[in-house]
C-alpha positions as CSV (number, residue, x, y, z in Angstrom):
1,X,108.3,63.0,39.4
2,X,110.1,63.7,42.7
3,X,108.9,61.4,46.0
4,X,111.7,62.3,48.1
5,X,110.6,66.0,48.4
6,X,106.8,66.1,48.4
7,X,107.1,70.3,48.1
8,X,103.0,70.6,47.2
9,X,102.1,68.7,50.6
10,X,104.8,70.8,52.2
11,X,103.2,73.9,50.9
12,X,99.8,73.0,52.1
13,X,101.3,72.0,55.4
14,X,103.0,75.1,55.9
15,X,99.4,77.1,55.1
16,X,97.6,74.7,57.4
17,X,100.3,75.4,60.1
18,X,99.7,79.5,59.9
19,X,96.1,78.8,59.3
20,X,95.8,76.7,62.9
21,X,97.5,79.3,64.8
22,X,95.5,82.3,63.3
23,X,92.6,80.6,64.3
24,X,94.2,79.7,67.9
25,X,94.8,83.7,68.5
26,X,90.9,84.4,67.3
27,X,89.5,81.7,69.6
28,X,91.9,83.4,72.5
29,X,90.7,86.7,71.8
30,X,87.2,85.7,71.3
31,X,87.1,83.8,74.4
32,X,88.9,86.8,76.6
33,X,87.9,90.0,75.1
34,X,90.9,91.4,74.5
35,X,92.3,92.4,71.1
36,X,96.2,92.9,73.3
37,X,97.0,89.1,75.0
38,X,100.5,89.5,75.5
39,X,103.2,91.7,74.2
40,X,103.3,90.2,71.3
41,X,100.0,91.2,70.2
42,X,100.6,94.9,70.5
43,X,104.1,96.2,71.8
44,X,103.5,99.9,71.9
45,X,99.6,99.5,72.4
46,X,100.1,97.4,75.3
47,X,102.9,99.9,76.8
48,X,99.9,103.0,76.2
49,X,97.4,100.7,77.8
50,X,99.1,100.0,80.8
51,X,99.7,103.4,81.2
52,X,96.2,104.3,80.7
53,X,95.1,101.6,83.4
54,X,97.2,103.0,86.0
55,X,95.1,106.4,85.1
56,X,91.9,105.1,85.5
57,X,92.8,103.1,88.7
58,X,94.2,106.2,90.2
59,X,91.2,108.5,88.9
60,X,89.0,106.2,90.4
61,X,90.7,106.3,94.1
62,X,90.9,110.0,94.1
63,X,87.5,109.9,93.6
64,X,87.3,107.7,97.0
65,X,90.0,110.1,98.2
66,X,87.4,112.8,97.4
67,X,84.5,111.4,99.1
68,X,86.3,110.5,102.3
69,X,87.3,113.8,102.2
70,X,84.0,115.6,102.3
71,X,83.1,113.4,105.6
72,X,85.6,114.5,107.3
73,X,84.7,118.2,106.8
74,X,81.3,117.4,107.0
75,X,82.0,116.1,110.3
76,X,84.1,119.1,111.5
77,X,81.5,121.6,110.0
78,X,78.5,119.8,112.0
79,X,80.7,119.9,114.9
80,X,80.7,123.9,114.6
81,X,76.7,123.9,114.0
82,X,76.4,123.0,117.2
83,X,78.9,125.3,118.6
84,X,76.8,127.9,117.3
85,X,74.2,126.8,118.6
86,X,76.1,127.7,122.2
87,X,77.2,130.9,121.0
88,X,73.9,131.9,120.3
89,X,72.4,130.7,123.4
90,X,75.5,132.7,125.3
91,X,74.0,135.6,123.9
92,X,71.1,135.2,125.1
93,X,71.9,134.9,128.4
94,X,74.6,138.2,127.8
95,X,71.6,140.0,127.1
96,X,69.5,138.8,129.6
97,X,72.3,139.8,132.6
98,X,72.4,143.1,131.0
99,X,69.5,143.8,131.9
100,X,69.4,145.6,135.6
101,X,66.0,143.9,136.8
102,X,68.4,141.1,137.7
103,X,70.2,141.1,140.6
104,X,73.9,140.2,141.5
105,X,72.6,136.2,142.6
106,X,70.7,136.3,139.4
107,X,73.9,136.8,137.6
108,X,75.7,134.2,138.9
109,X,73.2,131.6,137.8
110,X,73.2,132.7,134.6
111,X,77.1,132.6,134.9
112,X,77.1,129.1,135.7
113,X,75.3,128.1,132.6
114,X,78.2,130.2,130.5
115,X,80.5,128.2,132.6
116,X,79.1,124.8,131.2
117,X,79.1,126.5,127.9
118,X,82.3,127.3,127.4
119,X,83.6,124.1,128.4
120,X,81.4,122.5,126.0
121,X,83.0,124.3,123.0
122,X,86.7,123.4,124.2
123,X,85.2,120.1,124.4
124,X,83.6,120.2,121.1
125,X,86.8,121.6,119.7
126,X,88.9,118.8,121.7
127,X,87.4,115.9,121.0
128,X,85.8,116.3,117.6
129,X,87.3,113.5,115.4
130,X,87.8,111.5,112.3
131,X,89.5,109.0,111.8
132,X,91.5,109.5,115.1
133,X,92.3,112.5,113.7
134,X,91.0,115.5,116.0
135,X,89.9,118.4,113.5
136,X,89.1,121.7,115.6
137,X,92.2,122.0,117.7
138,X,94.1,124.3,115.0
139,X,96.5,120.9,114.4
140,X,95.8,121.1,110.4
141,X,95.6,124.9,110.4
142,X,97.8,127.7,109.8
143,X,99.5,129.8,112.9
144,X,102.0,132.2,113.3
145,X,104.3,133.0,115.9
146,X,105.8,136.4,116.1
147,X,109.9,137.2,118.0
148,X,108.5,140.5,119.6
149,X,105.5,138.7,121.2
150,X,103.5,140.4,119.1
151,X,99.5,138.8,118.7
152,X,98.7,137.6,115.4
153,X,95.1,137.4,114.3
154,X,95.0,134.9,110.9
155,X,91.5,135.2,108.9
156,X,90.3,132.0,108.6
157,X,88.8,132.2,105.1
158,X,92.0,134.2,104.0
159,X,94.4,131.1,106.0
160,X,94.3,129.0,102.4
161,X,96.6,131.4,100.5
162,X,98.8,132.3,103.6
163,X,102.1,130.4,102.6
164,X,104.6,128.6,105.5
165,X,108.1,130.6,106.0
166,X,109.4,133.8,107.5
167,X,108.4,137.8,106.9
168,X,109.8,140.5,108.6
169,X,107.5,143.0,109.7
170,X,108.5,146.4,111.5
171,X,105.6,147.4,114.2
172,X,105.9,150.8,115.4
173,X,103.9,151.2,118.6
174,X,103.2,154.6,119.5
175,X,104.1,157.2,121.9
176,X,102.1,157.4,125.3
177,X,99.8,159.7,124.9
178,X,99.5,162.2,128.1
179,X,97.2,165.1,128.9
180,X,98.9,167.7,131.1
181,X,98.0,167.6,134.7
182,X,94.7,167.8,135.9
183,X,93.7,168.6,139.2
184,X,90.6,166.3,140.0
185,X,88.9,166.3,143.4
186,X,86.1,163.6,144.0
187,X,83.0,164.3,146.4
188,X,80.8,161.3,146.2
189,X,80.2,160.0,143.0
190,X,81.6,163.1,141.6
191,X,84.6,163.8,140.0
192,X,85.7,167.5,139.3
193,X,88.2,168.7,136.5
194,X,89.5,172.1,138.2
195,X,92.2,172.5,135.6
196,X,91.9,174.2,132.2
197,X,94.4,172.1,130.5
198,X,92.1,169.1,130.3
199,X,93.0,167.4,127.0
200,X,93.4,163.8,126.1
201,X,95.1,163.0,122.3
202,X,94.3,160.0,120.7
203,X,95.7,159.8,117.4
204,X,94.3,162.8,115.7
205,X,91.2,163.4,118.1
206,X,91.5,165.4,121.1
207,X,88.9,165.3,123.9
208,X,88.7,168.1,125.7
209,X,87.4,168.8,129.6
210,X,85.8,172.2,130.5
211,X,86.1,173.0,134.3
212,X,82.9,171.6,136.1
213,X,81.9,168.6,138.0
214,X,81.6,165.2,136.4
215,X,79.6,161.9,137.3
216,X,81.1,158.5,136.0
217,X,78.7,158.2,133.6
218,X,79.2,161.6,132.3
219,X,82.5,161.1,131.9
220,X,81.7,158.0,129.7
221,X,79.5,160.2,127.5
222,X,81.6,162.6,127.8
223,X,84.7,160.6,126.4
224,X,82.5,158.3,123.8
225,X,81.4,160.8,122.2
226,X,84.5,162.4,121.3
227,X,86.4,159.4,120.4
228,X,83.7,157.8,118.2
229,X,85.6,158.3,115.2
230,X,89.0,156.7,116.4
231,X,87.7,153.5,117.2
232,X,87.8,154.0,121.0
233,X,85.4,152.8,123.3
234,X,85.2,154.2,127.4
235,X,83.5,151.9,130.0
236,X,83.4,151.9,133.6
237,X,84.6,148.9,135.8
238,X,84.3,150.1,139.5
239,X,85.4,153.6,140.1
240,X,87.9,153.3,137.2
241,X,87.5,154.2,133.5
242,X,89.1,151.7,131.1
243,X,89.7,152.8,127.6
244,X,90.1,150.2,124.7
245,X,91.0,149.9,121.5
246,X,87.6,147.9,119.6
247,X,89.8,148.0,116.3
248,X,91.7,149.8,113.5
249,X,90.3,153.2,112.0
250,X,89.5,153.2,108.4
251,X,92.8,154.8,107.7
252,X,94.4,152.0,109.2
253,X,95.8,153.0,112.3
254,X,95.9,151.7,115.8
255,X,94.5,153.6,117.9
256,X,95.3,154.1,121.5
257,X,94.0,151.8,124.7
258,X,94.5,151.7,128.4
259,X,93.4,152.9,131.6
260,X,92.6,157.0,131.3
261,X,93.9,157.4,134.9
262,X,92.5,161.2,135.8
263,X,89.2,159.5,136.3
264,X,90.5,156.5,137.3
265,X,89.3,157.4,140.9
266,X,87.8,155.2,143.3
267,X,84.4,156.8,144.8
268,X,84.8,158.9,147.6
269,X,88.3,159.1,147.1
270,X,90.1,162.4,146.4
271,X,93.4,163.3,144.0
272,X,95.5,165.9,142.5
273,X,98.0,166.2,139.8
274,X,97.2,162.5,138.1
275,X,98.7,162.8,134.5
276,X,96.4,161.2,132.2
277,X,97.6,158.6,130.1
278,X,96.9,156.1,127.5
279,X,99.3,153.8,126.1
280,X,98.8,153.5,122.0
281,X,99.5,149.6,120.9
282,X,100.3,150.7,117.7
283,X,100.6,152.5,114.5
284,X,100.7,149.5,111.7
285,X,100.5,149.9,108.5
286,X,98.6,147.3,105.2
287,X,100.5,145.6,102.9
288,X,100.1,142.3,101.1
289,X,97.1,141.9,104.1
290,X,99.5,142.3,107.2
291,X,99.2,145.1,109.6
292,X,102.9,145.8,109.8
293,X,105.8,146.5,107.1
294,X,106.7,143.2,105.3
295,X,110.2,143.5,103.8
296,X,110.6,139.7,103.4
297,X,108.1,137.4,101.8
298,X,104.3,138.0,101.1
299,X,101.5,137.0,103.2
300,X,97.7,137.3,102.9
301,X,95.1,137.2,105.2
302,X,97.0,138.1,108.5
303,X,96.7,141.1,110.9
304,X,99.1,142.0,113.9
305,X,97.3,143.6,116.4
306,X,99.9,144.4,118.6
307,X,103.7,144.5,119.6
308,X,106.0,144.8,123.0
309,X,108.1,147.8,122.3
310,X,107.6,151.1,120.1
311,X,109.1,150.3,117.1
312,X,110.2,147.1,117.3
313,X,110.8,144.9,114.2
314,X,109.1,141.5,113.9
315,X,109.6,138.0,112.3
316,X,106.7,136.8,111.7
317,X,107.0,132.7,111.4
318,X,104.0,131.0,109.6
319,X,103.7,127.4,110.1
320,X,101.3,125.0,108.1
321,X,100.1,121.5,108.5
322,X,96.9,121.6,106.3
323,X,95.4,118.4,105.4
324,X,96.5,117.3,102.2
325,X,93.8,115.3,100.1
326,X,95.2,113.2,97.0
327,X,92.2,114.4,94.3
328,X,94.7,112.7,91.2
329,X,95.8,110.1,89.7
330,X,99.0,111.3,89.9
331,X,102.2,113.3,91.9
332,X,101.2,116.9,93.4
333,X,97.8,116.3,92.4
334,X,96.4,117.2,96.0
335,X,93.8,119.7,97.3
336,X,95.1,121.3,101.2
337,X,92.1,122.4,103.4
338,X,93.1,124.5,106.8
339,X,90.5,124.5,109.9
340,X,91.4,126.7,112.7
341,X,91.3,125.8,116.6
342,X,87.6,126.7,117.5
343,X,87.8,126.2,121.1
344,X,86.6,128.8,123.7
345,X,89.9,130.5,124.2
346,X,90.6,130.9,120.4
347,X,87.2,132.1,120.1
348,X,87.6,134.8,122.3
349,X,84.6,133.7,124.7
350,X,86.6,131.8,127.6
351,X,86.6,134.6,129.9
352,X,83.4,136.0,129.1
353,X,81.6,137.1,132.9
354,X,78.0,138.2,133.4
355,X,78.2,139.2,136.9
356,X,78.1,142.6,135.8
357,X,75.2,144.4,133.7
358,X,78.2,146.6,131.9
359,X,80.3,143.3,131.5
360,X,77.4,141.6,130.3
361,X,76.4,144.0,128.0
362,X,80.4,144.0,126.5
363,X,80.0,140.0,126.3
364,X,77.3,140.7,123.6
365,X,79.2,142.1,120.8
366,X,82.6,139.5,122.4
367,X,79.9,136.5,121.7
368,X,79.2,138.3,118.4
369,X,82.9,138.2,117.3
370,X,82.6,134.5,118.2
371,X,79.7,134.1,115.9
372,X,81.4,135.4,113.1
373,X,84.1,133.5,113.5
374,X,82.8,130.7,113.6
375,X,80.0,131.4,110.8
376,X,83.7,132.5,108.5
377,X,85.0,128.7,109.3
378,X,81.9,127.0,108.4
379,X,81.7,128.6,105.1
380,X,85.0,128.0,104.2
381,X,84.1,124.6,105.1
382,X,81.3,124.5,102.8
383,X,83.2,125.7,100.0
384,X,85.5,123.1,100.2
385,X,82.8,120.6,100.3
386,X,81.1,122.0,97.1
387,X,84.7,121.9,95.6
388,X,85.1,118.3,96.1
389,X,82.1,117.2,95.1
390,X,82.9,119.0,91.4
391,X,85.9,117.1,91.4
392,X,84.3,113.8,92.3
393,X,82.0,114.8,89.0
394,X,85.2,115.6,87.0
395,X,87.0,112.9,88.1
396,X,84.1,110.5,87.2
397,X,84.0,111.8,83.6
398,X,87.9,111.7,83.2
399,X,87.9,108.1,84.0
400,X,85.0,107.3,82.2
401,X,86.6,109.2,79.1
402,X,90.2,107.2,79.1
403,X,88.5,104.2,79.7
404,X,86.5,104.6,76.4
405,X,90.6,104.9,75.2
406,X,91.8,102.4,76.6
407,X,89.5,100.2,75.7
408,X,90.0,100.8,71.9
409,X,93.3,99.7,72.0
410,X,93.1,96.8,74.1
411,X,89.3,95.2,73.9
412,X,88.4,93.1,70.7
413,X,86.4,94.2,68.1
414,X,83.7,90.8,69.0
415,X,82.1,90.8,65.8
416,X,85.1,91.5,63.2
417,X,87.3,88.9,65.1
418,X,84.5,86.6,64.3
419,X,84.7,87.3,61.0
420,X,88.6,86.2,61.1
421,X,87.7,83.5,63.3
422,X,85.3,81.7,60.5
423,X,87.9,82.5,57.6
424,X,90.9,81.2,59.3
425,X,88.5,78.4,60.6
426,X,87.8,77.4,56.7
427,X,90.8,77.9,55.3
428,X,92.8,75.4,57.8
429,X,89.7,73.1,57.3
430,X,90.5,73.7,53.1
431,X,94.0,73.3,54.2
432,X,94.0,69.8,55.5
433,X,91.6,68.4,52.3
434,X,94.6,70.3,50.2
435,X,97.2,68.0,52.3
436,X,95.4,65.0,51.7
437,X,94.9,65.2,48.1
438,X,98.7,66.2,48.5
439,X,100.0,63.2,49.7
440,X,97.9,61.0,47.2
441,X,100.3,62.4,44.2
442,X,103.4,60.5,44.6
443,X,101.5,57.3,44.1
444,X,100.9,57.9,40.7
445,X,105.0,56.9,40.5
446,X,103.3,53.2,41.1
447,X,102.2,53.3,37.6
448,X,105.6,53.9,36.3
449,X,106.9,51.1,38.1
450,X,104.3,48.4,36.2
């Protein structure tokens, strides 16, 4: 027998050792839940864990992001509901001063009240805010700015898929449009065509005088009904007939505008050989959603609506500063909402004057415009709303989903660790009752020495 050496107790040691520290890691795991302590446990299933975790952190903050988000454009659209709310009460009062059983003081009371009006929806559009961040002055919206001077008219629902950079777009305006000489001689309220060669061109219509005597409203019959079809509209302002250009025809041309200056005589005044002309603003053709010829880049949603010079070419700059909402966990994972500038101005109602039963009666269908416009923004405000809150919804199930992942590869298993806990727990107790019976065999060497 060998005392020097005691290799059986040194066995039992070495099992009680290993046994002690498998029942250390079960009590750590037991007592924090986690199958993945350190690196140790787990190398690459802590590396996919951490990974995961920074998922479901993220997820959950774009799902904050989300939220936050749908204030602010609920407090933007409830902004507008009550900007509607003045557009529809301007109309009343447009259609109350153009009615003739009010006289010309009558008018300007009602004017005063559109006054306040106005200035309430600049205001509105001024001052709405979140955050300290003002929402209705067109500063996260989409504009474009033309080299000609041309005006550019961006849809608002269409502004989304309108991309910042440069187009070039070529805007012929066309030729002025002249009747030959007329001979015209007022008496009164009357004005009389003399001349046989009493024809107006616009575009492809031609309205046509006969010889006779004409009253100012006749004439505005008269010239209505023949341009019906080209989008032209005739009305009266004082002793001068003013005809405008209410939009494009439906084969997409401009049609002509300006001041048709044979009638354009005061009452009681008398004239001879006025040319009659109209100035066109423009013949501008559709492609990719622009009123003009795009031979660089493609836009959507945009419409020129007129130009300085015939035939002058355009770049068209588009500029965008859309509010960018972070709706991932991760880079470029960001939804970009646009809201216009709603004030007065951009509505097209800050110079909108009752004092007139005819001007009055033209505010209607400018307030209408207004309406629209302004009904177009809200429901593209609503649609991003209902957007977001499906992506709250997915974003609540993503995290929810790698969370279940995660938690496989890092949470403990409670009940089988118990089970290792109570084996490793009797084995190192078996362990040290092997290691004392271990010890007890080099005494039997006593004996020997007797």
């Amino acid at each position: 027998m060998r005392i020097n050496h005691n290799i059986a107790a040194l066995n039992t040691y070495n099992k009680l050792s290993a046994n002690t520290a498998a029942t250390s890691k079960s009590l750590e795991k037991l007592s924090s839940g986690l199958k993945i302590n350190r690196a140790g446990d787990n190398a690459a299933g802590l590396a996919i864990s951490e990974k995961m975790r920074g998922q479901i952190s993220g997820l959950n903050t774009a799902s904050s992001n989300a939220s936050d988000g749908i204030s602010l454009i609920q407090t933007a659209e409830g902004a507008l509901n009550e900007t509607h709310s003045i557009l529809q009460r301007m109309r009343e009062l447009a259609v109350q001063s153009s009615n003739d059983t009010n006289q010309g003081t009558d008018r300007d009371e009602i004017q005063k009240e559109v006054e306040q009006l106005k200035a309430e929806i600049t205001r509105i559009s001024d001052q709405t805010e979140f955050n300290k961040k003002k929402l209705l002055t067109g500063e996260f919206g989409t504009s474009a700015s033309s080299s000609s001077g041309a005006t550019i008219k961006i849809d608002s629902v269409l502004s989304d898929d309108i991309s910042a950079g440069t187009a070039t777009a070529t805007v012929t305006v066309a030729a002025t449009k002249s009747a030959t000489a007329a001979t015209t001689n007022t008496s009164g309220a009357t004005t009389t065509i003399t001349d046989a060669n009493n024809t107006l061109v616009l575009n492809d219509t031609a309205i046509k005088f006969t010889n006779g005597a004409y009253s100012q409203q006749q004439l505005l019959d008269h010239i209505n009904e023949y341009s019906k079809d080209t989008g032209v509209t005739a009305r009266a302002s004082g002793g001068i007939i003013i005809m405008e250009a209410n939009d494009y025809g439906s084969d997409n041309k401009a049609v002509a505008t300006g001041t048709f200056a044979t009638v354009a005589l005061a009452v009681g005044a008398a004239s001879t050989g006025q040319n009659s002309t109209v100035t066109g603003i423009g013949t501008i053709t559709w492609e990719d959603g622009i009123k003009g010829t795009v031979t660089d880049g493609t836009f959507k949603g945009m419409k020129i609506t007129a130009g300085t010079t015939s035939g002058n070419t355009s770049t068209i700059s588009i500029t965008k500063n859309d509010l960018d909402f972070q709706i991932g966990a991760n880079e470029g994972q960001q939804m970009s909402i646009s809201l216009q500038n709603m004030s007065a101005e951009s509505l097209g109602v800050a110079d909108v004057d009752l004092s007139s039963s005819s001007q009055a009666s033209a505010a209607i269908t400018t307030i209408d415009s207004a309406i629209a416009s302004v009904s177009s923004e809200r429901a593209k405000m609503g649609a991003y709303q209902n957007r977001l809150e499906h992506t709250i919804n997915n974003l609540g199930t993503s995290s929810e989903n790698l969370s279940s992942a995660e938690s496989r590869i890092r949470d403990v298993d409670m009940a089988k660790e118990m089970m290792e806990f109570t084996k490793n727990n009797i084995l190192s107790q078996a362990a040290q009752s092997m290691l004392a019976q271990a010890n007890q065999q080099p005494q039997g060497v006593l004996q020997l020495l007797q």
